[in-house]
C-alpha positions in Angstrom: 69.4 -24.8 -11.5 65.9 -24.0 -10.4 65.0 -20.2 -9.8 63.3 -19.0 -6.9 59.8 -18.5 -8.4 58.9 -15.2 -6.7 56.0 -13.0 -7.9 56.1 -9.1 -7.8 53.0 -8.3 -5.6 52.4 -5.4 -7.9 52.4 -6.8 -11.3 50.3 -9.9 -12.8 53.0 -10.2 -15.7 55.9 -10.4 -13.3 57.9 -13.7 -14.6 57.9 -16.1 -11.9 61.3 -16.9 -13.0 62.6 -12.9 -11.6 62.7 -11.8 -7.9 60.9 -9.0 -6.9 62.0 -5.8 -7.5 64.2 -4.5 -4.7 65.0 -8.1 -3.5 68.7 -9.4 -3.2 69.8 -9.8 -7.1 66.3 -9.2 -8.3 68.1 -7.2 -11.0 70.5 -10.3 -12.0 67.2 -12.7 -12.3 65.6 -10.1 -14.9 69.3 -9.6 -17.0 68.7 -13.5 -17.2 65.2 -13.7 -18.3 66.0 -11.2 -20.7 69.1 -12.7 -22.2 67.3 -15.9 -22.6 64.5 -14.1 -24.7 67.3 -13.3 -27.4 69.4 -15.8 -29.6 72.7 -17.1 -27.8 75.0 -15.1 -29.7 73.8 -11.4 -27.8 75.6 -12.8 -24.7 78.6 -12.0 -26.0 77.8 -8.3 -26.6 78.9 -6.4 -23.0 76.9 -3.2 -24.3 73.8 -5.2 -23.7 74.7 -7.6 -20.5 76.0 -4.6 -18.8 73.0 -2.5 -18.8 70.0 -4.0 -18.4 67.8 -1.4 -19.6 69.7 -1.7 -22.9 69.1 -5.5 -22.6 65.4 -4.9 -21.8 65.0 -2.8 -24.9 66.6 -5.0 -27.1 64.4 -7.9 -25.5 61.2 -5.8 -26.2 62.6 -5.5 -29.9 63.0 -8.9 -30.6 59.7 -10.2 -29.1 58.0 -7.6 -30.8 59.6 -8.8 -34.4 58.7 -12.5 -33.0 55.0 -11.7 -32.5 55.1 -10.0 -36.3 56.3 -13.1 -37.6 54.2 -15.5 -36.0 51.1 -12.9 -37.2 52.3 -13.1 -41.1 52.9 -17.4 -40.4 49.2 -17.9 -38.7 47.5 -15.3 -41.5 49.2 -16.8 -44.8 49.1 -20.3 -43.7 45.7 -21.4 -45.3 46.7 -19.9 -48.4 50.7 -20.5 -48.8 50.7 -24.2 -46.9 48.4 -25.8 -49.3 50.8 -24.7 -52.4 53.6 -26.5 -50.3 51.9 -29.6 -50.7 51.0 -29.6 -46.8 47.9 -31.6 -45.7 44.7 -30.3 -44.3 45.5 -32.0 -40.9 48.6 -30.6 -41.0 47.6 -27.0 -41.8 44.9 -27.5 -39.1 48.0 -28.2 -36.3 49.9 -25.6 -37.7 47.4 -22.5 -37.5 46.9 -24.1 -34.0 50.9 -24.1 -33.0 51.4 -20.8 -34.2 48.0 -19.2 -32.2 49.6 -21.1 -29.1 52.8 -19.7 -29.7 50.9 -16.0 -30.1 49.6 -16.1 -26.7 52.6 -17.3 -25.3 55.0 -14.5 -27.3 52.2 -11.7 -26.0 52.2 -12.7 -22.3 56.7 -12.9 -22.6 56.1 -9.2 -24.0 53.8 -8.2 -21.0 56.2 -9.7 -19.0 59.4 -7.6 -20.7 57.2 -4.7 -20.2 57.1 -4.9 -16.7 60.3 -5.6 -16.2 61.6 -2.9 -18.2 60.0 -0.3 -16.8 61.1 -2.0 -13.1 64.7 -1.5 -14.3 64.0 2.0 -15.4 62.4 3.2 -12.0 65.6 1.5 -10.5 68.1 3.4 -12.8 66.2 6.5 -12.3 65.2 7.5 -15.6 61.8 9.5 -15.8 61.4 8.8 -19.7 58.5 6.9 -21.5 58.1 3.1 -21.2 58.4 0.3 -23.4 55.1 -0.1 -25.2 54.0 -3.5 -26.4 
């Protein structure tokens, strides 16, 4: 099922795969982007998929420890892949995979950012934001 790919006029990191906030089931569309940031498993816990500024924190938590991993991965790769017996080609593709992935894991946290501190505007809570 294809999701209405509507951008928040007032953020650049909106998702295109949430509705705008304060548009018909905008909230649902975020709960879902968020769940699908985390392994399969957190569906099943109702603390999180019952309050989505739970979910968006955990979200934030997860692709924060994602980006950390991928930083150790990229940094140690020239100097650990070689020992592994990996090829020069192959160590070339990697450091290259894993700087792709880097971009892509930084704009998903902008992304969770905004959309966090959308669902804490809607909830009412005054409290600090999410930093990423």
């Amino acid at each position: 099922m294809t999701m209405p790919q509507t951008l928040s006029p007032t953020a650049a990191d909106w998702p295109s795969q949430v509705k705008a906030p304060g548009s018909h089931d905008w909230e649902r569309t975020a709960a879902r982007w968020l769940r699908d940031l985390l392994p399969a498993r957190y569906a099943g816990y109702s603390t999180l998929t019952r309050n989505h500024v739970i979910l968006a924190r955990h979200a934030h938590l997860h692709v924060q420890h994602e980006i950390r991993a991928v930083r150790v991965a990229l940094q140690t790769s020239r100097a650990e892949l070689p020992t592994l017996g990996v090829s020069e080609s192959v160590i070339e593709n990697t450091i290259r995979l894993y700087a792709l992935e880097l971009d892509e894991l930084s704009r998903i946290a902008r992304g969770v950012r905004v959309i966090s501190d959308a669902l804490i505007a809607g909830s009412g809570v005054r409290r600090g934001r999410l930093r990423v």
